[in-house]
C-alpha positions as CSV (number, residue, x, y, z in Angstrom):
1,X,47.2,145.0,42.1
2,X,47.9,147.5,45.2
3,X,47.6,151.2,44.7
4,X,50.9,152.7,46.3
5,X,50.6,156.7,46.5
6,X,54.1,158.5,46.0
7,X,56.1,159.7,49.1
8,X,55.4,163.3,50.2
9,X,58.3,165.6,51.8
10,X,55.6,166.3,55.0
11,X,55.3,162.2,55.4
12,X,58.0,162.0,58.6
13,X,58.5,162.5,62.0
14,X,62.1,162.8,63.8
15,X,63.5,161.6,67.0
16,X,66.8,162.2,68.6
17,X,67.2,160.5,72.0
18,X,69.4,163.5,74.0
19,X,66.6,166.0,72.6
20,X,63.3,164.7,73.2
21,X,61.4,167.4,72.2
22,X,62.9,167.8,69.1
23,X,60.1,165.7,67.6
24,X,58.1,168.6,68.1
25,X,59.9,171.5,66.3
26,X,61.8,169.3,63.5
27,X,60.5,170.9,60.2
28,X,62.8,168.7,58.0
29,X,65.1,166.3,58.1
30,X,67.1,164.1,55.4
31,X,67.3,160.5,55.0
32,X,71.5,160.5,54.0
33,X,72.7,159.1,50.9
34,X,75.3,156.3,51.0
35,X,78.5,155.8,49.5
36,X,80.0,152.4,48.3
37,X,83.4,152.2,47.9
38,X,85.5,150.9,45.1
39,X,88.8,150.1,43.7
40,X,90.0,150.1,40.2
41,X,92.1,146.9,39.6
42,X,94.3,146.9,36.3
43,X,94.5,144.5,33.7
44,X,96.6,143.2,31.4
45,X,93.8,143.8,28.4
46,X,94.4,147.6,29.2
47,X,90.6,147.5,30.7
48,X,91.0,148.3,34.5
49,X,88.3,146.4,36.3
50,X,86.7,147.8,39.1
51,X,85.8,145.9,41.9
52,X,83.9,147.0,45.6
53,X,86.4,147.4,48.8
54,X,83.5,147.2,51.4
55,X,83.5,151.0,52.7
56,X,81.2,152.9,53.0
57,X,80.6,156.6,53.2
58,X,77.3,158.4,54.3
59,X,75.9,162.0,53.8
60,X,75.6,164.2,56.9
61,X,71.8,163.9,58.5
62,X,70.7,167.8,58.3
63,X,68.0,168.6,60.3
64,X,66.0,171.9,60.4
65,X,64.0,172.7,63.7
66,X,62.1,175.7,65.2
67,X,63.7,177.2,68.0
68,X,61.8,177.1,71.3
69,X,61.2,181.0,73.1
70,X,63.5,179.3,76.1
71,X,65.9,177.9,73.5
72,X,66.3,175.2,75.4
73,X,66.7,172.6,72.4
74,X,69.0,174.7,70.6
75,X,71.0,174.8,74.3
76,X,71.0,171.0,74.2
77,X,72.8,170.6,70.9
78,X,75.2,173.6,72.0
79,X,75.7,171.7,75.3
80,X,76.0,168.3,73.9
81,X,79.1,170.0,71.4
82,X,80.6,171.7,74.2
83,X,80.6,168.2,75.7
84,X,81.9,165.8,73.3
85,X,84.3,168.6,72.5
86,X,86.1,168.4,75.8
87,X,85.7,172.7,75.5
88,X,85.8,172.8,79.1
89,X,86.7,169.5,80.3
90,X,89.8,167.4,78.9
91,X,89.2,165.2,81.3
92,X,86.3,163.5,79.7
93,X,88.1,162.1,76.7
94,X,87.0,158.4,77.5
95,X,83.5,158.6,77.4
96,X,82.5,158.3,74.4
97,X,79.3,156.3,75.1
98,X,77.9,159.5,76.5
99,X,79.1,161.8,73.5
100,X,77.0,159.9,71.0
101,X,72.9,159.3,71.1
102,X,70.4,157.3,69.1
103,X,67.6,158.7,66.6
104,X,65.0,157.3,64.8
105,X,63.1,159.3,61.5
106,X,60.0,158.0,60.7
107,X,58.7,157.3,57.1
108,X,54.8,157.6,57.4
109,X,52.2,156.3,54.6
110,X,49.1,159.2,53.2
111,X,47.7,158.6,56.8
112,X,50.7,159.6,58.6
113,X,50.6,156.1,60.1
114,X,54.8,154.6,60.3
115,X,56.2,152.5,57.4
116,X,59.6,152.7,58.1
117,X,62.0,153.6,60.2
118,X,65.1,154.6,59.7
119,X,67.5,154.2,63.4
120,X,70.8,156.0,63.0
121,X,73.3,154.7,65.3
122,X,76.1,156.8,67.6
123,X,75.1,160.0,66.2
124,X,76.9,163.3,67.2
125,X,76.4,166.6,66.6
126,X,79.0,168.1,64.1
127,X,77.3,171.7,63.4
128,X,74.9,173.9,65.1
129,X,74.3,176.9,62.9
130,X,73.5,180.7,64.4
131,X,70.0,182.4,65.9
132,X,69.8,185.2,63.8
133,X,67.9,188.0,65.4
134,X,66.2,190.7,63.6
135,X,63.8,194.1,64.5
136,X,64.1,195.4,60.4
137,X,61.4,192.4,59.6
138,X,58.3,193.5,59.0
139,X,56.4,190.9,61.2
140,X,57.6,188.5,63.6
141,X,58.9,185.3,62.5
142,X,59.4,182.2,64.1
143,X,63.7,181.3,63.9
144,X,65.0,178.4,62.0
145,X,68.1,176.8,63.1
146,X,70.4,173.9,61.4
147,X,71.9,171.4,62.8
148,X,74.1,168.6,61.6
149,X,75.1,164.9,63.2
150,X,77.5,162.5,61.6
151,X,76.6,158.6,62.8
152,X,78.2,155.1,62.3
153,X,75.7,153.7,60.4
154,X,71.9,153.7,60.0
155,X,69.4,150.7,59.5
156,X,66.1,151.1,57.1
157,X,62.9,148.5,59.0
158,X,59.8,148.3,57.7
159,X,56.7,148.4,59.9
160,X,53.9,145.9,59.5
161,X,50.5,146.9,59.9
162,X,51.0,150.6,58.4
């Protein structure tokens, strides 16, 4: 019978297509929960039955990263909001294809070799959360930023060989 070790919270490694380097100061990232819908259908027992409708509702994917001394990844969330946004520009309503981006997290086994992968599809950025300076600290700390992307839908693959 095959031994299976229990998934660890370091055992991952996240991509995001429009931010590259991202995969290199991600400390954490979730896999979203999913939401089925339903309807309740009434009966003339006085039982209401409840039956699926076929939506479907997913968590936000959070991810936490380090923010680079040039903040240039940081900058490329802020500019890709500032994009899809239209802040500047109303005349780039109709391009959606360039508003939304690909990512992949990656599920790894106890020797951080791929078992899954998880592709999200047409994510955005939906929240990019402050840089909060500080001199009162008493040493020098590296800064933590949040961001948010909602998505259309994500796909769970297994990968052979891991």
């Amino acid at each position: 019978m095959p031994t299976h070790n229990a998934l660890q919270v370091n055992y991952f490694q996240f991509v995001l297509d429009r931010v590259p380097n991202m995969v290199y100061y991600c400390q954490a990232a979730n896999l979203p929960g999913i939401a089925f819908g339903m309807a309740t259908q009434p009966t003339i027992l006085g039982h209401p039955v409840k039956v699926p409708t076929g939506s479907y509702r997913f968590e936000d994917l959070q991810i936490v990263f380090r923010v680079d001394e040039n903040i240039e990844n940081w900058l490329e969330i802020y500019d890709w909001m500032r994009f899809a946004g239209n802040y500047e520009n109303a005349n780039n309503t109709d391009r959606h294809n360039e508003k939304t981006t690909g990512a992949r997290l990656l599920v790894t086994n106890s020797s951080y070799k791929p078992k899954f992968a998880i592709d999200f599809k047409n994510i955005f950025p939906i929240y990019l959360s402050s840089l909060n300076f500080n001199v009162t600290k008493p040493k020098s700390e590296e800064i933590l930023c949040i961001a948010k992307f909602a998505f259309t839908g994500y796909t769970v693959i297994g990968i052979t060989g891991a």
